[in-house]
N, C-alpha and C positions, 0 to 999 in steps of 0.2 A: 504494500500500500504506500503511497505518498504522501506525505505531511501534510498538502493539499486538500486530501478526500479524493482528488483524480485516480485513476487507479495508473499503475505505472507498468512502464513497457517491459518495465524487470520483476515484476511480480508475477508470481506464477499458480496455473489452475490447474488444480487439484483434483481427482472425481476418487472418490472414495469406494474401495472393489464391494463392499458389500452393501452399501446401500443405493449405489449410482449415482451418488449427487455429488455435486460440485462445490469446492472450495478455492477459497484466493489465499493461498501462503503469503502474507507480507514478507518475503525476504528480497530487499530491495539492494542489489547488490553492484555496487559497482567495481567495472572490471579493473580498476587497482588494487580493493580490497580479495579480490578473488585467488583462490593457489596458481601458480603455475601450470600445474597439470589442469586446469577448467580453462585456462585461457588456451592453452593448447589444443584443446579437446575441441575448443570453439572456431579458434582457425581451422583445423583440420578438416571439420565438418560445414564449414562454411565454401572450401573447395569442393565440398563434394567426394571427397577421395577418403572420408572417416567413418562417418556415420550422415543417413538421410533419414530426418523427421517423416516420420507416414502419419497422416491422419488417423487421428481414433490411438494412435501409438503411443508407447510408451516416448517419454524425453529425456535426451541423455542429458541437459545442463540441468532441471530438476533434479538428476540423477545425483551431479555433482554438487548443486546445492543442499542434497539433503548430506550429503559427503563433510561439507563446510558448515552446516548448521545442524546436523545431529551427531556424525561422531568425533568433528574433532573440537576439541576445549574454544571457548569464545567468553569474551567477557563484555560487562557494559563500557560503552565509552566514559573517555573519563569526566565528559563535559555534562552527563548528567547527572544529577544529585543524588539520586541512589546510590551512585556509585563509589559518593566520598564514604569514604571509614578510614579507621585509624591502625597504622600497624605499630610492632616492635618501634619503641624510640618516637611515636606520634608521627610516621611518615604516613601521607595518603597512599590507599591500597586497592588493587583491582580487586573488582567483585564480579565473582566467577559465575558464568548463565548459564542455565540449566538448559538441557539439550532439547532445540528446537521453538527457544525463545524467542517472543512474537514482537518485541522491542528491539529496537535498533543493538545489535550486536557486533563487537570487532574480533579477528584471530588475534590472540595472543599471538606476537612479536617475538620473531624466533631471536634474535639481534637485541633488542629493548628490555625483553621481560624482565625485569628484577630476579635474580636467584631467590632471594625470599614469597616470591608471588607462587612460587613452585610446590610452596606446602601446601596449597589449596587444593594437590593432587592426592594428599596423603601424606601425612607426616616420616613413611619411610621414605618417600621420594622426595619430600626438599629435604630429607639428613643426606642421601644420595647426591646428591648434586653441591651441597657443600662439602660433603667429605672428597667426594673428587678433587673438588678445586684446590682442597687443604694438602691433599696428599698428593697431587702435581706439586705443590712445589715443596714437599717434603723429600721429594724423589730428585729434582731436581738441585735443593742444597747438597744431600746427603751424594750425589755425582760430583758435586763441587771440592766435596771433602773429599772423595777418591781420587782426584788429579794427580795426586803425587802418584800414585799407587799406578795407574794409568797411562802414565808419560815413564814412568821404571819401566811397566810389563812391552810398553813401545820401542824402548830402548835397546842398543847393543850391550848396555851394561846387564841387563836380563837374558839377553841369549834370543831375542827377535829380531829378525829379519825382516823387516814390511816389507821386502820386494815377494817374500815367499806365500804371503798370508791375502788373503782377500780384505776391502778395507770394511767391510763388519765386523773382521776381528781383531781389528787395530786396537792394543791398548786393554786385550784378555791376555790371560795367563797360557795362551799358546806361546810351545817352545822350540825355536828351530836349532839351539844348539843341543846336538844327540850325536851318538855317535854309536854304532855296533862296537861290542865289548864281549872280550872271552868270561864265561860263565860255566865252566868244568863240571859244578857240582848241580847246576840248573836241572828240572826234570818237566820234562814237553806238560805234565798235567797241570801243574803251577801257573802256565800260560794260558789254558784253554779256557774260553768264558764259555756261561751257560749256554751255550748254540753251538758249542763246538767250532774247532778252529784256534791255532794258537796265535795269539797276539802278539806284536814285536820278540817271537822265538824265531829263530833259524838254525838249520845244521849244514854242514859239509857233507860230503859223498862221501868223507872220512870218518864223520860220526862228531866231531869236533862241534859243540855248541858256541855258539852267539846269541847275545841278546840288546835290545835297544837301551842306550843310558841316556837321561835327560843331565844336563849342566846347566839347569837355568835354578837359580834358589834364590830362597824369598830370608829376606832379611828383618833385622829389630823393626826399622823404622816404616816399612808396610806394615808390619801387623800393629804398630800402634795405632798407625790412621786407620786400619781398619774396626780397630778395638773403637778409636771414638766416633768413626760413622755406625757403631752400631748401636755406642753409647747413649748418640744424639739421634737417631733413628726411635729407639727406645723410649725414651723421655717425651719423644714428638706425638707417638703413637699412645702413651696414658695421656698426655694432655690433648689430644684428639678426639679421645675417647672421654674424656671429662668432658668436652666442650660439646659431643656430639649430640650427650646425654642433657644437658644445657638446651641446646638446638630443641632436639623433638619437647622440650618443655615449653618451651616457647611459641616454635609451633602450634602445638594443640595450642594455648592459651589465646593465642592470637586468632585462629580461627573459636567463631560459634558453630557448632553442627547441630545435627539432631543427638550425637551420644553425649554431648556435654549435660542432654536436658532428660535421658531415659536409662531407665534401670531394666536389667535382664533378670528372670526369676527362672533359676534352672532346674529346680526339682518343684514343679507346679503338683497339686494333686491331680492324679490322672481324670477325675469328673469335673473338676472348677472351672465348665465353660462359660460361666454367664460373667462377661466383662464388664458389668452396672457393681458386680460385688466384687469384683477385683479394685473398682475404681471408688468404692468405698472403702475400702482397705488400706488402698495407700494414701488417701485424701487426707488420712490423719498426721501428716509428712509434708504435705503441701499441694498445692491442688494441683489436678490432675490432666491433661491435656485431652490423652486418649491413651485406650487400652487395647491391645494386639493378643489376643488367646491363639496358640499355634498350636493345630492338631497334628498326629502322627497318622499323616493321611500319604506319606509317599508313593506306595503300589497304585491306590487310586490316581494321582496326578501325573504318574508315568503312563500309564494307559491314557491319560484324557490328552497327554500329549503328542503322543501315536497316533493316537486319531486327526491331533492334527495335520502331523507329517502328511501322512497319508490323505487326507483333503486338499491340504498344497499340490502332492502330487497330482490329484483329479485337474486341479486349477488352471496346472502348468499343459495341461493336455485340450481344454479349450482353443475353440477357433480365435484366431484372430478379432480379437473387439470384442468376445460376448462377456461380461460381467457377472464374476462370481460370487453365490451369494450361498456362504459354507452352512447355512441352517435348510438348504434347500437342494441337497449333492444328488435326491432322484433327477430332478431337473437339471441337473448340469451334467451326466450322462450323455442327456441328447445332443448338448452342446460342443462336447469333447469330437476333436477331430475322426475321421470314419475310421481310420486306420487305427485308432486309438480308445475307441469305446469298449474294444473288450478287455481291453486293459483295465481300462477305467471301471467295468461292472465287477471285476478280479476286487481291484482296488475298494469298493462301494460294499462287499461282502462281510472284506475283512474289517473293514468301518462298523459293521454290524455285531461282527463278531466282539471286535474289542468291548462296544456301548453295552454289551450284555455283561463282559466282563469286569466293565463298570459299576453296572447293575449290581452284581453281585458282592462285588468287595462294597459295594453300599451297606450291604449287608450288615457289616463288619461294625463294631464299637472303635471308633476312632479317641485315643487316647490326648491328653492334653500333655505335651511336652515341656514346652516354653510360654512366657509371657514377658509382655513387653509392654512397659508403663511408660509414659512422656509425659513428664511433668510441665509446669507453666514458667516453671523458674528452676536455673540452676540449684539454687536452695534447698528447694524442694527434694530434690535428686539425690543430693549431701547428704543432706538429712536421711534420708530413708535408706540409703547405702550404711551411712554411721551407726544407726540403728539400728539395723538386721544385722550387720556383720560382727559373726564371732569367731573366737579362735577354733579350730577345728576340734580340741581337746574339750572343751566348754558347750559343745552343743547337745549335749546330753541335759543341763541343766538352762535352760536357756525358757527366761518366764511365757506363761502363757497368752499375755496379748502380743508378745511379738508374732508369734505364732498365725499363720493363717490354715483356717480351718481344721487344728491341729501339729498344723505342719511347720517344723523348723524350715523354711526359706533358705534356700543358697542364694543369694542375689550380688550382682554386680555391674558396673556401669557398662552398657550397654554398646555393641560395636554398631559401628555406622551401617542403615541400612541394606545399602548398596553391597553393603562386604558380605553378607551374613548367607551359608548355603542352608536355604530351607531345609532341602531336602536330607541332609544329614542332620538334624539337629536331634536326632534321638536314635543314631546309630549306639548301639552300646561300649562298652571299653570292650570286654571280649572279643566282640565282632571286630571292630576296629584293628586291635591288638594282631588276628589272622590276617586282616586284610595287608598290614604292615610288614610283616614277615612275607608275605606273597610279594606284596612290591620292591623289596630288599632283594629278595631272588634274582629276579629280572633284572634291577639294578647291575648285580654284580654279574650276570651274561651280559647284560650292555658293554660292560670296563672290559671281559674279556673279550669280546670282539672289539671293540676300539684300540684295544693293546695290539691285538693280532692284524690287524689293517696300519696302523702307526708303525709297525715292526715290520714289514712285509715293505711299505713305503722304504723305511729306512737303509734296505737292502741297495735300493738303484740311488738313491742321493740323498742329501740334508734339504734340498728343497722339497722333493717330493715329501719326507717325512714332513715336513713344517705344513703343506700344503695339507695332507692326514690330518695330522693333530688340528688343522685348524675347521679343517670338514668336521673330523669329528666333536670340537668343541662347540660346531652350530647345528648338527644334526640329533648327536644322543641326548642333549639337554631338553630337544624336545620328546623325544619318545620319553624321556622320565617325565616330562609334560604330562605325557596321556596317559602312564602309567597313575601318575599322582592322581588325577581326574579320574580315571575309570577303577580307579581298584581304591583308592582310600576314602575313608570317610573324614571331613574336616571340617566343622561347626563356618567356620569363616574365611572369608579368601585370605587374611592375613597368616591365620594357623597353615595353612592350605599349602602358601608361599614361603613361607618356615620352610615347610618339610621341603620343598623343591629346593630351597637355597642350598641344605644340610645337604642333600645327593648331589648336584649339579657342582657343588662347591671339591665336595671331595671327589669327585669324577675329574673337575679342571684341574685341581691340581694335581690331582695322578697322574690325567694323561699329557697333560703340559709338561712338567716338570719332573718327574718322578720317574716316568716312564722313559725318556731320554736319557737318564741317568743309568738306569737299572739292565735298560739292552746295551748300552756301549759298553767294552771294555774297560776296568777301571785304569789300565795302562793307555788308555788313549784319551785323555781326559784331558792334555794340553797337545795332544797331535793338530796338528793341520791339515790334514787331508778332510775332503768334502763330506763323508761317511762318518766323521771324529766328530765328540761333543761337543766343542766351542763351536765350530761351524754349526753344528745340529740349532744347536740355543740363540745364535746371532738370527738364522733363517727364522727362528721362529718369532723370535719378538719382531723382525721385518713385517713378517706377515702380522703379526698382532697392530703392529703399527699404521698397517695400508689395506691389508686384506680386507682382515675381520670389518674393518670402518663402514669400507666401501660399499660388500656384503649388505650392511646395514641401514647403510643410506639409500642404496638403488630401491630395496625394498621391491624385489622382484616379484612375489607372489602377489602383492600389494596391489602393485603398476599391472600385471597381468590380468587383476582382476576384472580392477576397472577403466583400461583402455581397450582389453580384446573381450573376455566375458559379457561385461556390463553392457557393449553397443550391440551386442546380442541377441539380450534378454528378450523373453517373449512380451513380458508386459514391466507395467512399472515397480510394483513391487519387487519383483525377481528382480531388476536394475538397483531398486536401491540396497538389496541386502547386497550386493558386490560391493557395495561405496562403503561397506559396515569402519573399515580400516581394522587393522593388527591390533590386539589388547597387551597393553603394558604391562608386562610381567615385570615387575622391580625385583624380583629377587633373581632373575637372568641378570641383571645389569649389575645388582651386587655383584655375582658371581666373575662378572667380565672385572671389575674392580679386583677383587680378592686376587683375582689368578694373576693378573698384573703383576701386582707385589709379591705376591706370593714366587712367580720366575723371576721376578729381580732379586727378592731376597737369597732363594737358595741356590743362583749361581755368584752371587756378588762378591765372594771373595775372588772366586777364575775370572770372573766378567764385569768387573766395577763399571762399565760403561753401561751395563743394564741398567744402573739407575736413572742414566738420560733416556735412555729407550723407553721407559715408563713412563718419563716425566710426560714424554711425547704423545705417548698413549693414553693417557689419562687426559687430557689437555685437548686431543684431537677426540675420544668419547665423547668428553663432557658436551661440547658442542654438535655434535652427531645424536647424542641422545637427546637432547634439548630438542633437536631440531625435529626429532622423528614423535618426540611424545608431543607437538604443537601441527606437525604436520602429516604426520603419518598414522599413529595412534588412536583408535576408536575410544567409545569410551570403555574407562577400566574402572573397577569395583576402588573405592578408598580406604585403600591397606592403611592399617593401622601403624603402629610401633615394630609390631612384630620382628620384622625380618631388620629391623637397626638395630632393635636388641639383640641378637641373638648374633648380629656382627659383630656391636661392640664388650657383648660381654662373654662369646667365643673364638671367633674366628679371629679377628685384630690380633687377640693375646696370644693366638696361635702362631700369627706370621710370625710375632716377637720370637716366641722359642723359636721356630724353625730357622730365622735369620741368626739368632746365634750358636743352633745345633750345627748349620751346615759349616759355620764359617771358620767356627774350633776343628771342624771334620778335617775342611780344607785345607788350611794352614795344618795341620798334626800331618797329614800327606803329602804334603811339597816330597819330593819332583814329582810323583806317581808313576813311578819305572820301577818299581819295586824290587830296586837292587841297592845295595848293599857293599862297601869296599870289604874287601878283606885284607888288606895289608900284606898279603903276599903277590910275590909274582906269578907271571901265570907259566902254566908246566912248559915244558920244554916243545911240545908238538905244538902248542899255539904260537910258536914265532915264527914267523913267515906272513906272505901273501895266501889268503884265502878268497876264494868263491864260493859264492851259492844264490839260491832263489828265492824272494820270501815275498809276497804279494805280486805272483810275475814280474819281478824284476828282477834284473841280476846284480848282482852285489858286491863289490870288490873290498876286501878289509886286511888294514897293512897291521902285522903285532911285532912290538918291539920285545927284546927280552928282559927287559924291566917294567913294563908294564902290569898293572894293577888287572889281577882278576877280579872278578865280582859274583858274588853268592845272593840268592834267591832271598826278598825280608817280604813279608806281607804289611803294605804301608798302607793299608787300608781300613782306618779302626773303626770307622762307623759302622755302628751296628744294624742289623740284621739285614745285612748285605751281603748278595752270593761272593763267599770267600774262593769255591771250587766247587769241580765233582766227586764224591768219592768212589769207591772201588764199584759201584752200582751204575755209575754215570748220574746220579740223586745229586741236585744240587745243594751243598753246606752251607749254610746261612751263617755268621758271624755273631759271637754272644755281644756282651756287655764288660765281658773282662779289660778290655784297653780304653773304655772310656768312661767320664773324660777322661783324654791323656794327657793325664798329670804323672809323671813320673814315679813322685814317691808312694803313689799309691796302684801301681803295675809292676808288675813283678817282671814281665818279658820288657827291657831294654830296648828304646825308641831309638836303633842305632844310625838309621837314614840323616836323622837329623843333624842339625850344624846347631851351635850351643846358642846364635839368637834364635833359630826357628823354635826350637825346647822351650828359650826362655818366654818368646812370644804365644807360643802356645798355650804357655801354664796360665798364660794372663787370659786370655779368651776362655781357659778352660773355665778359669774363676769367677769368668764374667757371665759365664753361660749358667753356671751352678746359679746365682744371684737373678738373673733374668728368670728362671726355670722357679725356682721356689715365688716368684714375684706373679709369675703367671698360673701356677698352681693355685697360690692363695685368692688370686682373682677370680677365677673361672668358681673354685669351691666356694668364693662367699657368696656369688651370683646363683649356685643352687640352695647352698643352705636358703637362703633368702628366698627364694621360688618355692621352697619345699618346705624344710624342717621347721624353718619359723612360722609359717602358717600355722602349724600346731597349736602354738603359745600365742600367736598374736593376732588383730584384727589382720586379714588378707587385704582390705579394701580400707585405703588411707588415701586422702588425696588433701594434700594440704596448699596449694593455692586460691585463690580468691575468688567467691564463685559474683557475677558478672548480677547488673542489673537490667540486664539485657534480655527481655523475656520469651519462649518460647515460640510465638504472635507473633514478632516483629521482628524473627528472623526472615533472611530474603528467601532460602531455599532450607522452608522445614518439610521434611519429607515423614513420611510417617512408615511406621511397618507393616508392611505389606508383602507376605507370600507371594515371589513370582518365579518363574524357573525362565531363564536366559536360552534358547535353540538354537543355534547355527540354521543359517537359513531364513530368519527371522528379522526385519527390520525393530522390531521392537520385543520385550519379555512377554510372558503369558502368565495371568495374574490365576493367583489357587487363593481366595480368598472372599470371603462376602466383606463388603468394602460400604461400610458407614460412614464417610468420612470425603472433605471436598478434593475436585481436582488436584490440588493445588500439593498434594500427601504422596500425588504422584513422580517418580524420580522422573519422569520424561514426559512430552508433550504432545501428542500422534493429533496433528493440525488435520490431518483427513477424514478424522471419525469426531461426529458430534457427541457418540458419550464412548469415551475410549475404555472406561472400565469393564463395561457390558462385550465391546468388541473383542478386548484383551483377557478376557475374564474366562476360565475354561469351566468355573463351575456353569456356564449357562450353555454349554454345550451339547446335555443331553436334557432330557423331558426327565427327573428324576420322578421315582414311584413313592422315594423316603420323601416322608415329610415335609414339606418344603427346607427340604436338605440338611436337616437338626442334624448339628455336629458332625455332617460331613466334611466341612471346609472350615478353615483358621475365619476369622473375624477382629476386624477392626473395628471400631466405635470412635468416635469425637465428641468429646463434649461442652 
């Protein structure tokens, strides 16, 4: 519409599939405010050579308008007054529109948006997008402080050669001074890594051994700068973590939502469906908004949703033009194309079949699960939390008017609508408990195929592996997607996104990092060659740096959908669910954070340049994600805390250990040739000119008669690392007896070393004991806290300032409302009998005059019960 009353030549008409009438969308758009891909779409189609409008047709620029005004983020301008509020520090704040809003609306500003506007996504996604920015340039100092260390390993004073080395590994702990050495007492097994094949061994025709020796060692004054970039890495990372936890308090405090105003009741009694005495219950606490009673009606709302599939599918089989009206699917039989009606009566059967199946489980006494109170005032909320909650020990005595209907109350502050999965809300612990263990399974077949494709890669070259690991970093994280979705049960998308971060997280970095470690040789660990580790680890953070990005940004499936699919579609609906966009999974984008640090950390002693290569990656996401959750991203449910807790009070403390387990590892291993002087000469047969062949190549090696033999040391003390095979060809895994390697308390003599490497070591060792109890103590307060104190103490404390800001007079108070989300689907399908105004709804469906009724699958069949008593959840307002 036009400010005028005219109507305008960019406003667009609507006909609504089921009842055939006509709507005017006010989305008055002009083409600067438009994406890129609509202004293209629009030239394209404007030659003729895209897409051609038909009469009666579906439209593809409505297609992409509902693209730009339902799934991706928009907010009001800032010039009108609704839109002023107040943030952190009294700055004006954009105020976020809800999807398909009928007032003039802008895209957030991929370039402009404030990093703090970003928590209006969910409090783990603005801690996501500051902890990036914090930890780019935490990566970035901590590079700064390696210089020294970087410009030695560059050096001829180190034993490198840059004419030999490619330039990603300029400035790692690759060594080109080596040289083949007699090794009399060596034995071919001591060389051979788990895949068989021996590692820098060779023999003569004679029998006479050789083996490869590194000359390149690390001295006092690298391992101190490494000791204090890990020192000040350390320090960075708890005040990061202090700050982050800061953040999400602020966050929430700064936004009002609906969970700032509703309490959740988790152990309801199974019959207290009448929500008039729920809302007399809590009234005593503060008055009452509205009350949400959730049945355990799931088997029924999965059939009612079958049904609808399968009515789409009748739909999508209609002639050209005829309008379908899903309460009438005899008559739309005739209308489905000829070729296609007996499909369609196939289809019209099983329709039948499910509504009886319906019928039936009507039958059934549907249980009350949950309830959900929305108070008028934050206060109210306080209060009624503070009052119900007791320590878990204490609920045996706990007085009788707290009590409803008997019933001691579990209650707590309520997660945000939009997170919350119906349909699990009264799965059991048991069930659950099975379903977890099933999905752990599959998890670890995933890692072992991804191991076996990464390994198999790394046969023909280090690019191809880096290319592996990096397929496989974007393809198994989604199968643990659908594993998560189809096999677990999780109260809320935040819980939900927990458990994907925990897999996905330990999946990246095993196969990132861990798993390059673990197939290469531990003798080729500063080799040069294309198949050696440093090269392995340079390729990969390349790609992490360009690949992955790119990947990301093109948003292939995205673009396919809706520049080939979408100009397809048979009608309009079917076009706009292509425009739907990708759902923001935040705990994948943790995960692309973690693994980051987590390869920089545990190659950073060999590859101190990996902390620029982070800095770079972090730095080039942070903008890439901004850009894709503003322009690519549909909408996504409002993750709570969740997955930044469970960063900052597990995985952070983790990188910590692991950056100073590897680094002690590293430094206690210089050279990694695992030989060993013996102070004598070598025998009499090894002086002379010898030949032989050791990775097809032929080898000439001149020995002098004073020359130093060398005897076989295993310089590999980190533990549970294949040490060899034994007589079984089984490979031995490495205890704990040489670590740390501290000297005085190993009994086998660290004799590779040189007296700084020992003395540098002890110090890292020391430092690692002190980080390691620092991160024990941490992770353990953060359960006791989660678990044991709950016991003894209120669970539910919330001690900030509750707001005068009431219930009414937020912009977007949504209310709780049962709906299940489809694929397929331009908007959810409501399971609910729904007393309560429009306005309770998360979304706006401008095509239908009463969009509850439309969206609503209790009115889907003609029920026998009752006028439906306690088949479906209910919401009330009052």
């Amino acid at each position: 519409m036009s400010t005028n009353g005219e109507e305008d030549e960019n406003a667009m008409l609507v006909e609504d599939m089921n009842e055939g009438k006509s709507f005017v969308v006010p989305f008055n758009d002009k083409p600067s405010e438009m994406t890129y891909g609509r202004r293209l779409a629009r030239f394209l189609s404007s030659c003729g050579c895209y897409f051609k409008q038909k009469e009666g047709g579906p439209s593809l620029d409505q297609a992409w308008a509902f693209f730009e005004h339902y799934s991706l983020p928009r907010h009001f301008p800032q010039t009108l007054e609704k839109n002023i509020r107040v943030s952190i520090g009294g700055r004006p704040n954009l105020l976020k529109a809800e999807a398909g809003e009928t007032e003039p609306t802008v895209l957030y500003s991929v370039w402009g948006t404030p990093e703090r506007e970003l928590g209006d996504f969910g409090i783990s996604v603005g801690v996501y997008f500051w902890l990036q920015r914090v930890l780019c340039g935490v990566m970035f100092l901590a590079g700064l402080m390696s210089m020294p260390n970087i410009l030695y390993f560059a050096s001829d004073e180190y034993g490198q050669n840059a004419g030999e080395i490619g330039w990603r590994t300029i400035g790692s702990a690759i060594c080109t001074d080596k040289e083949w050495v007699p090794c009399p007492t060596c034995e071919e097994a001591d060389w051979t890594g788990i895949f068989g094949g021996a590692s820098r061994f060779a023999t003569t025709d004679d029998g006479l051994v050789f083996v490869f020796r590194n000359y390149c060692t690390i001295r006092l004054r690298e391992g101190i700068v490494a000791l204090a970039t890990m020192v000040f890495v350390a320090i960075a990372v708890i005040f990061v973590n202090y700050n982050a936890g800061q953040r999400a308090v602020d966050l929430d405090e700064n936004e009002q939502t609906t969970s700032d105003y509703a309490l959740e009741v988790f152990n309801p009694p199974k019959d207290a469906y009448d929500p008039d005495e729920w809302k007399e219950f809590f009234e005593q606490y503060g008055k009452v908004d509205s009350v949400t009673v959730v049945l355990n009606n799931e088997k029924l709302v999965k059939v009612l949703v079958a049904r609808r599939k399968l009515a789409q599918d009748i739909r999508l089989m209609l002639e050209s033009g005829k309008k379908f009206d899903q309460t009438d699917l005899e008559s739309m039989i005739e209308h489905c194309k000829e070729k296609k009606q007996e499909k369609a009566r196939k289809l019209l059967e099983k329709i039948h079949e499910l509504e009886e199946k319906a019928k039936e489980l009507a039958e059934n006494k549907m249980d009350v699960s949950e309830v959900f109170i929305i108070f008028d005032t934050e206060q109210g909320q306080r209060t009624a939390i503070s009052e119900l909650s007791f320590p878990y020990l204490k609920r045996l005595s706990i007085p009788a008017d707290k009590k409803y209907q008997g019933t001691a109350l579990i209650v707590g502050e309520a997660r945000e609508p939009n997170a919350i999965r119906w349909n699990d809300l009264e799965t059991t612990f048991f069930g659950n408990a099975v379903r977890l263990v099933i999905s752990y399974i599959l998890v670890v077949i995933c890692l072992i195929f991804a191991t076996a494709v990464v390994f198999v890669a790394g046969i023909y070259s280090a690019g191809f592996a880096a290319i592996a690991i990096s397929g496989m970093n974007t393809i198994i994280p989604y199968a643990f997607r659908y594993i998560t979705d189809g096999i677990e049960a999780h109260t809320s998308e935040g819980a939900k996104e927990a458990s994907l971060y925990i897999k996905v997280t330990i999946f990246k970095w095993i196969n990132t990092a861990i798993i390059t470690s673990y197939i290469t040789p531990f003798v080729f660990t500063t080799d040069q060659a294309d198949d050696k580790l440093l090269t392995k680890v340079s390729a990969i953070f390349f790609s992490e740096l360009l690949i992955v990005p790119i990947i990301q940004y093109l948003d292939v499936w995205g673009n396919f959908q809706r520049h080939v699919l979408g100009p397809k579609a048979p009608d309009q609906e079917v076009m706009d669910t292509k425009f739907g966009g990708a759902m923001l999974l935040i705990s994948l984008r943790y995960c692309e954070l973690t693994k980051i640090l987590f390869l920089a950390f545990y190659y950073s002693a060999i590859f101190p340049m990996g902390f620029f290569w982070a800095a770079a990656s972090l730095g080039i996401n942070y903008w890439v994600d901004k850009f894709c959750m503003l322009r690519k991203y549909g909408p996504s449910p409002t993750v709570g805390g969740q997955v930044s807790y469970l960063n900052r009070f597990l995985f952070l403390p983790l990188l910590v250990f692991f950056y100073a387990f590897l680094t002690v590892s590293n430094y206690a291993r210089w050279p990694f040739d695992n030989t060993c002087g013996t102070e004598e000469t070598v025998p009499s047969e090894y002086v002379g000119t010898h030949t032989f062949i050791y990775d097809e190549q032929k080898w000439t090696v001149m020995v002098a008669d004073n020359d130093e033999s060398v005897k076989y040391c295993n310089q590999d003390v980190e533990p549970l690392k294949v040490a060899g095979l034994n007589e079984n060809n089984v490979p031995e895994f490495q205890d704990f007896s040489r670590f740390p390697p501290l000297q005085r308390f190993v009994d086998e003599p660290f004799t590779w070393m040189t007296v700084e490497q020992e003395q540098v070591t002890s110090y890292l060792a020391w430092a690692f004991i002190g980080l390691s109890a620092y991160v024990i103590l941490f992770i353990g307060y953060a359960f006791f806290k989660a678990t044991v104190l709950k016991l003894f103490c209120s669970p539910n404390k919330d001690s900030s300032e509750a707001t005068n800001t009431s219930f009414g007079e937020l912009s977007d108070k949504f209310g709780y409302i049962p709906q299940v989300k489809v694929g397929g689907f331009r908007f959810p399908f409501l399971a609910c009998e729904v007393n309560a105004p429009e306005e309770y709804l998360a979304f706006q469906d401008n095509n239908a005059e009463y969009p509850y009724h439309k969206h609503n699958l209790m009115y889907d069949i003609e029920w026998e019960h009752q006028e439906k008593e306690h088949l479906f959840s209910v919401i009330n307002t009052y």
